[in-house]
C-alpha positions as CSV (number, residue, x, y, z in Angstrom):
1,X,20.0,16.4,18.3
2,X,16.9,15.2,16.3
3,X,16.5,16.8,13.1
4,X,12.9,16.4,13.9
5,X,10.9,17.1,16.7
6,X,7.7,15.1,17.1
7,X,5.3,16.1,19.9
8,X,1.5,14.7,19.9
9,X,-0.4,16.8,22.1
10,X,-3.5,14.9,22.4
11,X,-5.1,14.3,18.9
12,X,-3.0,16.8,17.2
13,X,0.3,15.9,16.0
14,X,3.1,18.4,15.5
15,X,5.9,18.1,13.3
16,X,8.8,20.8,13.4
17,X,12.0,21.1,11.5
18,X,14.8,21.3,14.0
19,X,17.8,22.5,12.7
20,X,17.7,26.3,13.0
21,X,21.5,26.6,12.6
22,X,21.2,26.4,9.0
23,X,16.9,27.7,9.3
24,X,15.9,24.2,9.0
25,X,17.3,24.1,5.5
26,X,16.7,19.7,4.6
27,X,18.6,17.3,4.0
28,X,18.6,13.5,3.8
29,X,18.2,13.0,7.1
30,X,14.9,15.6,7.4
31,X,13.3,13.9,4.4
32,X,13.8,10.6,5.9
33,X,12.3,11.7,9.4
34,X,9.6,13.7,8.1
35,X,8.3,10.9,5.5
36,X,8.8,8.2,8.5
37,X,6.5,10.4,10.3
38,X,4.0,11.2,8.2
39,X,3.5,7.3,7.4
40,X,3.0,6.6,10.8
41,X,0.5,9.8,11.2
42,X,-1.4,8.4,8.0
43,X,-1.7,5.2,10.0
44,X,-3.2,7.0,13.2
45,X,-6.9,6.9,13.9
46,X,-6.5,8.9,16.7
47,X,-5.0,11.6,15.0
48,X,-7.3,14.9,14.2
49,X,-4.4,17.1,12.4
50,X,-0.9,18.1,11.7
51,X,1.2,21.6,12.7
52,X,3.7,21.6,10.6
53,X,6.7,24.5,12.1
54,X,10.1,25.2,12.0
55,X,12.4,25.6,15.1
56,X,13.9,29.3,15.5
57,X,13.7,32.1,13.1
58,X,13.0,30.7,10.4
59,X,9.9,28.1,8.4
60,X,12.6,26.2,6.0
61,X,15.1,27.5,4.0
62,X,15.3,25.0,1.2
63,X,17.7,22.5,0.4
64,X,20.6,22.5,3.2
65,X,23.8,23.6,1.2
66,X,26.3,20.9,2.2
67,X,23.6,18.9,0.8
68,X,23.3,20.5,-2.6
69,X,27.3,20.5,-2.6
70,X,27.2,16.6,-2.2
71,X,24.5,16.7,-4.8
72,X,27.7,18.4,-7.9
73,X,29.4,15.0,-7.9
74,X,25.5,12.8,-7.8
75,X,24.9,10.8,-11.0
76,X,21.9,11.0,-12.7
77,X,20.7,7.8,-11.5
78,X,21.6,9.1,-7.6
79,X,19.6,12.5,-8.5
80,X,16.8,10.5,-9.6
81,X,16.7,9.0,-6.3
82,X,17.5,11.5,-4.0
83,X,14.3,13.5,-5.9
84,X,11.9,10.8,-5.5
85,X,12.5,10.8,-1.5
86,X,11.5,14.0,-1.5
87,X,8.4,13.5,-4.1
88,X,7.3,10.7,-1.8
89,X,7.9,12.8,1.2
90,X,5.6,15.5,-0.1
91,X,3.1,13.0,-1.6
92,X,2.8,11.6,2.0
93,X,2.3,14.8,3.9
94,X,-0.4,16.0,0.9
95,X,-2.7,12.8,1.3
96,X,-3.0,12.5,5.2
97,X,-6.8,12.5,5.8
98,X,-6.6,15.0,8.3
99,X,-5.9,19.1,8.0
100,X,-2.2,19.8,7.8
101,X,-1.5,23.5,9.2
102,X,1.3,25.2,8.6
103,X,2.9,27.9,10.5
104,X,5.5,30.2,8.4
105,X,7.6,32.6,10.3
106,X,10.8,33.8,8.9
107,X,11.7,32.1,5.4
108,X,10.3,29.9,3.2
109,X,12.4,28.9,0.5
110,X,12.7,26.6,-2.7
111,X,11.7,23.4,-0.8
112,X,10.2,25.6,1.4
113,X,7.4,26.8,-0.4
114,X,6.9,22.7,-1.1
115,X,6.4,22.2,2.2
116,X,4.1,25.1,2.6
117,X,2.0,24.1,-0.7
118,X,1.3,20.9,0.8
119,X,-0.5,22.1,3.9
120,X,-4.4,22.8,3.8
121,X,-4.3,25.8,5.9
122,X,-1.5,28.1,6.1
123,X,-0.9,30.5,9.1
124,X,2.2,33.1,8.3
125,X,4.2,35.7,10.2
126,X,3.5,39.2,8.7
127,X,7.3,40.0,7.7
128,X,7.6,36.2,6.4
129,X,9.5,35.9,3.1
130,X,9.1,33.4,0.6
131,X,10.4,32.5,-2.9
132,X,11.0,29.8,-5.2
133,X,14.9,30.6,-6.0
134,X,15.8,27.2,-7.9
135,X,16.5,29.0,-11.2
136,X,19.1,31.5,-9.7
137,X,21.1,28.3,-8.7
138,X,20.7,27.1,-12.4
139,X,17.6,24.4,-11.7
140,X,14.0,24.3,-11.2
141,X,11.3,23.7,-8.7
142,X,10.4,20.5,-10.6
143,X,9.5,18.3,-7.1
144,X,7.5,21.0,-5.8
145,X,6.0,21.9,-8.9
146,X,2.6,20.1,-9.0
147,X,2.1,21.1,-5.1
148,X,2.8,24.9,-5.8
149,X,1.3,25.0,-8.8
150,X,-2.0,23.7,-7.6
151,X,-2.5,26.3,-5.2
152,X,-0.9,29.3,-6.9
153,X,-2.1,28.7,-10.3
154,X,-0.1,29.1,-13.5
155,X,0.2,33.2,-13.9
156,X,2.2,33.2,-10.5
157,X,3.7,30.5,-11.1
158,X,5.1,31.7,-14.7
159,X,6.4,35.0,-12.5
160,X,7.5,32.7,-9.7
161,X,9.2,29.9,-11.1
162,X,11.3,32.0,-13.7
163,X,12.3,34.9,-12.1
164,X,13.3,33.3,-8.8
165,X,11.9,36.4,-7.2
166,X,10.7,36.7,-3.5
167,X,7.7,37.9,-2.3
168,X,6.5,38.6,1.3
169,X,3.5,37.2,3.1
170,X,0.9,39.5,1.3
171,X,2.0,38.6,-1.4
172,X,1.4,35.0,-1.0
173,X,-2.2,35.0,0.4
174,X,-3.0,37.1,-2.4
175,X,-1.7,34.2,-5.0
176,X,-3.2,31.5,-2.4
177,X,-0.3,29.9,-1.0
178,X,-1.1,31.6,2.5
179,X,-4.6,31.6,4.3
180,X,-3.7,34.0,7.2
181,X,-1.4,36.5,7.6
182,X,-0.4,38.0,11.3
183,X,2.1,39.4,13.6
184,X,4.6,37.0,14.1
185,X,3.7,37.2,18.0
186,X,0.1,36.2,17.2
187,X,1.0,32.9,15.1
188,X,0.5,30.3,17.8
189,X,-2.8,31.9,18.6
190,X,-3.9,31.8,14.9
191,X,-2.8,28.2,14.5
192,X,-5.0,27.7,17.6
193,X,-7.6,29.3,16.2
194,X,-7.7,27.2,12.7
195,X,-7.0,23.9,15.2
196,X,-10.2,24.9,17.0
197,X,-12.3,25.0,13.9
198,X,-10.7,21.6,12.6
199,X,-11.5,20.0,15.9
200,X,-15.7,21.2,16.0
201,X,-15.9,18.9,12.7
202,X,-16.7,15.8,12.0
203,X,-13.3,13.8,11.0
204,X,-14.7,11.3,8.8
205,X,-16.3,14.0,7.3
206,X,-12.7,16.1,6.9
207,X,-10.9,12.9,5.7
208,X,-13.5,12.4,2.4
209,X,-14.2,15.5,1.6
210,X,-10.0,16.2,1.7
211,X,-9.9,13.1,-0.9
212,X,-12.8,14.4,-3.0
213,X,-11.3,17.4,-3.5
214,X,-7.6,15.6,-5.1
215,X,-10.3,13.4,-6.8
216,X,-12.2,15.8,-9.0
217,X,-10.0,19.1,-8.9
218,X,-9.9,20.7,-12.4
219,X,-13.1,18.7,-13.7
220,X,-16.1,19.1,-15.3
221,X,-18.9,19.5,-13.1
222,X,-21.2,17.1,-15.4
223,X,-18.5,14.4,-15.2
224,X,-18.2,14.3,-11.4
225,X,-21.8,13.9,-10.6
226,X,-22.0,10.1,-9.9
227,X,-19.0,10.8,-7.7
228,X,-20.2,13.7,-5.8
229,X,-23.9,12.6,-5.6
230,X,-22.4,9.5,-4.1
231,X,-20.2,11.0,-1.8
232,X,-22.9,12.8,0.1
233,X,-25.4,9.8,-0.2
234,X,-22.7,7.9,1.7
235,X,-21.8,10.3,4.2
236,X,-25.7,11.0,5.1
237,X,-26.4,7.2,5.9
238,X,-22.8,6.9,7.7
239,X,-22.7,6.8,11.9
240,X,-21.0,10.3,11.6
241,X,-23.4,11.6,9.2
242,X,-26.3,10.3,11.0
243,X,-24.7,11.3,14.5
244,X,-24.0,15.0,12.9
245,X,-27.5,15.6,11.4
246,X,-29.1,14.7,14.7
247,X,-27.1,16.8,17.0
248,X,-27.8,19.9,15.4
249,X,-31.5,19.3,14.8
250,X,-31.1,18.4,18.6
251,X,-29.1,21.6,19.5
252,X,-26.3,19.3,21.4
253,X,-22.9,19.2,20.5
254,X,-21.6,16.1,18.0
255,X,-19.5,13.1,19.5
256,X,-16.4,14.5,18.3
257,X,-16.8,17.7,19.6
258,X,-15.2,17.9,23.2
């Protein structure tokens, strides 16, 4: 059985952990098949966003625990390496140029909430439960750190990080890890909903302004101007630009809009 299941249902790809006997806890194996597949989806033109799910009851549970046992007798040097498979695996997922959406139902642990940082829009079962548990196993959520940081910001993150403590789905839209928070029965149709909005915009359009906002994050306003100023110069003159301005002073739908 695959580890992960890769479906592409027309230009949306979707990615789902499948190993809910141990709720899609990772291993080498998932890093390796999720980071094979996100290369090939970065290489995709046809591609207009990622789901990213887990199979069963729950999102991803962190690092599988046979795994982490195997890890005791690692060197350094093989700890060095196993982490950067998963640093390049998140790295991968967080620069594809289109929207990656994840749904959240059950838990989302350690890794976990990596995986869920990482996505642009997050979709999450009401009684979801996250936390970032490293430091009760005696580590840290050092891989995951710039992803979760980024989006939670450093006050959570001081709570989060060293207390290990979990903390439901409210919880994390209020700290802005999560965007939406449902009944799990309603998460398909929320994810279809945040799909639908993806799909009415131009993807050109998605794919920059995704990069410009990686490239000046956490600067100066004054000392991004040539780069912003540029950005929408460009994007004005390009076919998508030009094609978008004229269908809505024409009141017809856009190319990419089916």
């Amino acid at each position: 059985m695959s580890s992960l299941l890769i479906e592409h249902d027309g230009p949306i790809l979707r990615l789902t952990l499948n190993r809910p006997e141990v709720r899609n806890a990772f291993d080498e194996e998932v890093i390796q098949s999720l980071s094979a597949a996100a290369l090939r989806a970065s290489e995709d033109q046809s591609l207009r966003a990622v789901v990213l799910a887990g199979n069963g009851k729950a999102f991803c549970a962190g690092a599988d625990i046979a795994w982490m046992a195997k890890a005791i007798a690692y060197t350094r040097q093989e700890n060095l390496s196993d982490a950067e498979d998963l640093a390049r695996l998140l790295e991968r997922l967080d620069t594809l140029p289109v929207p990656v959406i994840g749904r959240i139902q059950g838990s989302a642990l350690g890794g976990g909430v990596g995986l869920a940082a990482i996505c642009d829009i997050v979709v999450a079962a009401d009684d979801a439960v996250f936390g970032l548990s490293e430091v009760k196993l005696g580590i840290l959520p050092a891989v995951v750190a710039p992803y979760v940081l980024r989006k939670i910001g450093i006050s959570a993150a001081r709570e989060l990080f060293l207390t290990g403590a979990r903390f439901d789905a409210a919880r994390a839209r209020e700290i802005g890890l999560v965007h939406d928070v449902v009944p799990a029965g309603d998460l398909d149709a929320a994810v279809k909903r945040r799909l639908d909005d993806v799909l009415t915009a131009g993807p050109q359009g998605i794919a920059k302004a995704k990069a410009l906002i990686r490239e000046i994050a956490g600067a100066h306003p004054e000392d991004v101007i040539g780069i912003t100023t540029n950005a929408i110069a460009a994007q004005r003159v390009s076919d998508e630009g030009q094609e978008g301005l004229r269908a809505f002073l024409e009141k017809r739908k856009p190319s990419w809009k089916a």
